[in-house]
C-alpha positions as CSV (number, residue, x, y, z in Angstrom):
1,X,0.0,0.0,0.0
2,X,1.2,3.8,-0.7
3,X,1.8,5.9,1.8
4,X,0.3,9.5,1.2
5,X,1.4,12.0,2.9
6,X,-0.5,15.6,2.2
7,X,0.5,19.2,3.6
8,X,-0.9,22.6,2.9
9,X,1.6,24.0,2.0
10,X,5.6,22.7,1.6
11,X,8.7,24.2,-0.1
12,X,8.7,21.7,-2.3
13,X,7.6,18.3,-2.8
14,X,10.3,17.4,-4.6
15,X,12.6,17.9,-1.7
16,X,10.6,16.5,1.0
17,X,10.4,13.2,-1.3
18,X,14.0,13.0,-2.4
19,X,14.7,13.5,1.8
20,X,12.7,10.9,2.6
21,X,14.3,8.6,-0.2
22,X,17.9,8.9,1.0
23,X,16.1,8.1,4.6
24,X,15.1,4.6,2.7
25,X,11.1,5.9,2.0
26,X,9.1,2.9,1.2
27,X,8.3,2.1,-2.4
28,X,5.3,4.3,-3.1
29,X,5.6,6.8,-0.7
30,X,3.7,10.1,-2.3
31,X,4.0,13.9,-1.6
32,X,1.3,15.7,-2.0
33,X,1.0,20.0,-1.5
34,X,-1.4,21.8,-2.2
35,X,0.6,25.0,-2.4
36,X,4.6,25.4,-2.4
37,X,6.5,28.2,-1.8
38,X,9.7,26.8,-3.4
39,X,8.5,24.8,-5.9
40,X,11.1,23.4,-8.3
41,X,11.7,23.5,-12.0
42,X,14.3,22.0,-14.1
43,X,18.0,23.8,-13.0
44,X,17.2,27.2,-11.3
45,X,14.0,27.5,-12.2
46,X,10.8,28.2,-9.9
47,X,7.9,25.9,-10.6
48,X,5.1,28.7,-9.9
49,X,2.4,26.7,-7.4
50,X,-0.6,28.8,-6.4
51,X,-3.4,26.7,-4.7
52,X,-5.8,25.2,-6.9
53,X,-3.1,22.6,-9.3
54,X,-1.7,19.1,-8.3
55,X,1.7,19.3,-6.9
56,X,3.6,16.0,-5.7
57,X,6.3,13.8,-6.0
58,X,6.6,9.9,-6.0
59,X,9.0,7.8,-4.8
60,X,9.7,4.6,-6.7
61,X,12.9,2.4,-7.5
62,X,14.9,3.1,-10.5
63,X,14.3,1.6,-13.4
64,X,17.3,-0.9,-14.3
65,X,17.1,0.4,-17.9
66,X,16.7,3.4,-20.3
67,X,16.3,5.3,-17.0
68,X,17.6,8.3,-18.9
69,X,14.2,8.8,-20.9
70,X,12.1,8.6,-17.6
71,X,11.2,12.4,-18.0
72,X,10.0,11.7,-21.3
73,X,8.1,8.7,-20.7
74,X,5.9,10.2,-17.8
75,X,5.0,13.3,-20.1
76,X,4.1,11.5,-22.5
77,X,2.0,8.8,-20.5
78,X,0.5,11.8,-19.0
79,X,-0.1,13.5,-22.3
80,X,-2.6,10.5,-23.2
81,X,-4.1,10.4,-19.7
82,X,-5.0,13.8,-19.8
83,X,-6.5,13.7,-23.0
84,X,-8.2,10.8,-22.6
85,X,-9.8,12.0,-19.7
86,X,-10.5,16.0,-20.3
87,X,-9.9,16.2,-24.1
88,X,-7.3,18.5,-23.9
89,X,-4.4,18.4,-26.4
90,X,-1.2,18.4,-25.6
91,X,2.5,18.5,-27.0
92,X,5.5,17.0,-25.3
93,X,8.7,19.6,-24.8
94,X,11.9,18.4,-24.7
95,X,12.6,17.4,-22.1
96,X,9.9,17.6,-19.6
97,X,6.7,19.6,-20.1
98,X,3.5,19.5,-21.5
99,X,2.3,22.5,-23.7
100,X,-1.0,23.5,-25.2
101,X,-0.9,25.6,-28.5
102,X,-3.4,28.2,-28.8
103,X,-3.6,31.6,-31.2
104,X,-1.6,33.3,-28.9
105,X,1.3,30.6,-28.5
106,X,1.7,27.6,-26.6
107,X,1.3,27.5,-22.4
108,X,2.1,25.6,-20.3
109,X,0.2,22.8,-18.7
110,X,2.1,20.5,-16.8
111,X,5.9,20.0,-15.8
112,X,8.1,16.8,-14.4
113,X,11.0,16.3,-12.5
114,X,13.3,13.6,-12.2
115,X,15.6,13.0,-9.5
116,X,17.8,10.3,-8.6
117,X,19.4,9.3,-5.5
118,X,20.9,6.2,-3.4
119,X,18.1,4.5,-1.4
120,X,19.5,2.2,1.3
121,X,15.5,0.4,1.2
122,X,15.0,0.6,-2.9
123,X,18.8,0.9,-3.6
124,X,18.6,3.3,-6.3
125,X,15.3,5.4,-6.2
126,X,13.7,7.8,-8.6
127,X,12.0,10.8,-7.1
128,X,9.3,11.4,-9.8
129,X,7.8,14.8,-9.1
130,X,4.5,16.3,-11.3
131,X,2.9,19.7,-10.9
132,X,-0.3,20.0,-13.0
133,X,-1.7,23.4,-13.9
134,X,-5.6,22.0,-13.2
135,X,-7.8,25.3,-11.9
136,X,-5.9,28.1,-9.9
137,X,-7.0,31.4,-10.5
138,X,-5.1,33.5,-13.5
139,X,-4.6,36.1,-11.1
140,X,-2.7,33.9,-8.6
141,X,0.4,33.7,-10.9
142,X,3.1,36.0,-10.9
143,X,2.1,38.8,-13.6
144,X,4.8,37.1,-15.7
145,X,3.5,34.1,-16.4
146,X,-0.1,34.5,-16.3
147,X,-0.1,34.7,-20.5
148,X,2.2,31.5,-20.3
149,X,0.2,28.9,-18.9
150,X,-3.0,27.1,-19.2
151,X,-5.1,24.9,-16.9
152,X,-7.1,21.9,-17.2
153,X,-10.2,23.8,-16.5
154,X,-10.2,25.4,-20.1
155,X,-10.9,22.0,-21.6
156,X,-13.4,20.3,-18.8
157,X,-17.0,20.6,-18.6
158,X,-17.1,21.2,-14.8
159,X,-13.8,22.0,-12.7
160,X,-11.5,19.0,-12.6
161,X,-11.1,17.2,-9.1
162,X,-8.2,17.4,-8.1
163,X,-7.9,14.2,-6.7
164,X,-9.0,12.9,-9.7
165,X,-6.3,14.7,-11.4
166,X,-3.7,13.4,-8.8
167,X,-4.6,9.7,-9.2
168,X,-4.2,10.0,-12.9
169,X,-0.9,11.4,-12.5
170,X,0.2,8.9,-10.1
171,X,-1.0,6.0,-12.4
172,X,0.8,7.5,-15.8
173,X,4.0,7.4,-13.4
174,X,3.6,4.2,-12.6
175,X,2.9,3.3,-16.8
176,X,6.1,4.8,-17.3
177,X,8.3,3.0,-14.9
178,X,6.6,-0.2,-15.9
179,X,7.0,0.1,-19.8
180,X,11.0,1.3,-19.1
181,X,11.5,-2.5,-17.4
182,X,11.5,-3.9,-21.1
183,X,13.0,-3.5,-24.3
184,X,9.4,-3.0,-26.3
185,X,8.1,-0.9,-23.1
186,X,10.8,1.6,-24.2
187,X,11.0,1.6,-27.5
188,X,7.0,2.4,-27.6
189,X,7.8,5.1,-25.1
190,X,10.2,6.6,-27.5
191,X,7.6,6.1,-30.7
192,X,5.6,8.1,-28.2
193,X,7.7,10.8,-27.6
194,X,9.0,11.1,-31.2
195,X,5.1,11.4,-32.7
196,X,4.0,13.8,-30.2
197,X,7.7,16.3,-30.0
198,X,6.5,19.7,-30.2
199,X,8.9,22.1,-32.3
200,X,10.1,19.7,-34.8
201,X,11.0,21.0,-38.0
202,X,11.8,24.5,-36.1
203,X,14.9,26.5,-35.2
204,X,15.4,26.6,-31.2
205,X,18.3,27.7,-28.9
206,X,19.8,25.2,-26.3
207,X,21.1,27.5,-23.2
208,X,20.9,30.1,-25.4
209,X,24.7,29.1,-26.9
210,X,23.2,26.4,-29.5
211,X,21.0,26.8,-32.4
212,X,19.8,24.8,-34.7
213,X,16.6,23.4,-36.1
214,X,14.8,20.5,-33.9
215,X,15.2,17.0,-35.9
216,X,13.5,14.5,-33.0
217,X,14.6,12.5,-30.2
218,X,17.2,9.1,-29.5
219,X,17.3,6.6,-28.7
220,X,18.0,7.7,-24.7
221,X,16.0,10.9,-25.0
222,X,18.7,13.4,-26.1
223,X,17.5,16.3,-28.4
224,X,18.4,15.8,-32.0
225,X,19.5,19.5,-33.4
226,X,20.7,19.7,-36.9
227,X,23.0,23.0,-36.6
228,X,25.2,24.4,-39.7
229,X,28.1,22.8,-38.7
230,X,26.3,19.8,-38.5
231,X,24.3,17.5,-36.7
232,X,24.5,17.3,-32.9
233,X,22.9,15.4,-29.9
234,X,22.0,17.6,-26.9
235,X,21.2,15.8,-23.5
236,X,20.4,18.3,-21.1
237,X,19.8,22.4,-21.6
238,X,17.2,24.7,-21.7
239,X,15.7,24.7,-24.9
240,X,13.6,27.5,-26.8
241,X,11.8,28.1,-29.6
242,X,12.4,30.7,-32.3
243,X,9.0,32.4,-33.2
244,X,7.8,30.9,-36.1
């Protein structure tokens, strides 16, 4: 059984969970906020976390395999959950968010985190965390960002539940890890992530150093950029788009 564990409000769910997996956290054990103050993002960025989304982070041992394409595999696993279940469309960017496109540009609807770190119960344990934009208030995002991302709310009929949306999270996790134990598990992961890329065909900047235009994804979940020097495989940065 999973052990839940739900606060008000945390720095971050992400650190709480990857504290309690270096403590030797159970398989399972779950994070749950339902505001942060310090929520994380990929590098030094700030995961914005108003009340009203799903925030938490999921402790589960490492997968043996392809464990470099977890990120991707949980986005897209969520991607189909999310449609399946509200309708709303979504595109996977590399490496770790879901976007919704929209005549103003794409926002942003959901983001995940990978972390992993020794575990003397699971001996290596992934740290899985998930915040989903579901039905916080415009106004309760920094002015910045309020034109930037989108909520599940635009697509569902009545306001999602946000247990609901939780439990659907938690269960495309678990998809994830369980198709990344075996060789065709992966490899329909990556047909996944390559049919549903967003930006390819367009020019983007990695850490704004590298440009080039976006060709697809490998075989363990780098970036594929072809560049005018030729092509190159990029396997961590912060990638963005050109305006088209």
């Amino acid at each position: 059984m999973e052990l839940r564990e739900f606060r008000a409000e945390l720095p971050s769910t992400q650190t709480e969970a990857t504290r309690r997996a270096r403590e030797g956290a159970p398989v399972g054990t779950r994070v749950v906020a339902a505001r942060q103050t310090a929520g994380q993002g990929r590098g030094s960025h700030i995961w914005a976390s108003p009340v009203g989304n799903v925030y938490l982070s999921l402790v589960l041992p490492c997968p043996p395999t392809h464990r470099s394409i977890l990120s991707l595999a949980v986005g897209v696993r969520l991607r189909t959950a999310l449609f399946e279940r509200y309708g709303v469309p979504t595109s996977l960017k590399w490496p770790n968010d879901l976007l919704v496109a929209g005549p103003n540009g794409t926002r942003k609807l959901a983001g995940i985190l990978v972390d992993v770190v020794p575990s003397p119960t699971l001996g290596t344990a992934a740290v899985v965390g998930v915040g989903v934009n579901v039905r916080a208030p415009l106004e309760s995002y920094p002015p910045e960002l309020r034109g930037r991302v989108a909520g599940l709310d635009e697509w569902a009929d009545t306001a999602p539940d946000l247990g609901e949306v939780e439990e659907l999270v938690v269960s495309a996790i678990h998809s994830a890890v369980d198709a990344l134990a075996t060789a065709g598990g992966a490899a329909d992961v990556l047909e996944e992530c390559r049919s549903s890329l967003h930006g390819v065909g367009r020019r983007a900047t990695i850490d704004a150093a590298i440009t080039g235009v976006i060709r697809g994804v490998g075989e363990e979940g780098e970036l594929l950029l072809d560049t005018p020097s030729g092509a190159i495989v990029i396997r961590a940065g912060n990638l963005v788009l050109e305006e088209s």
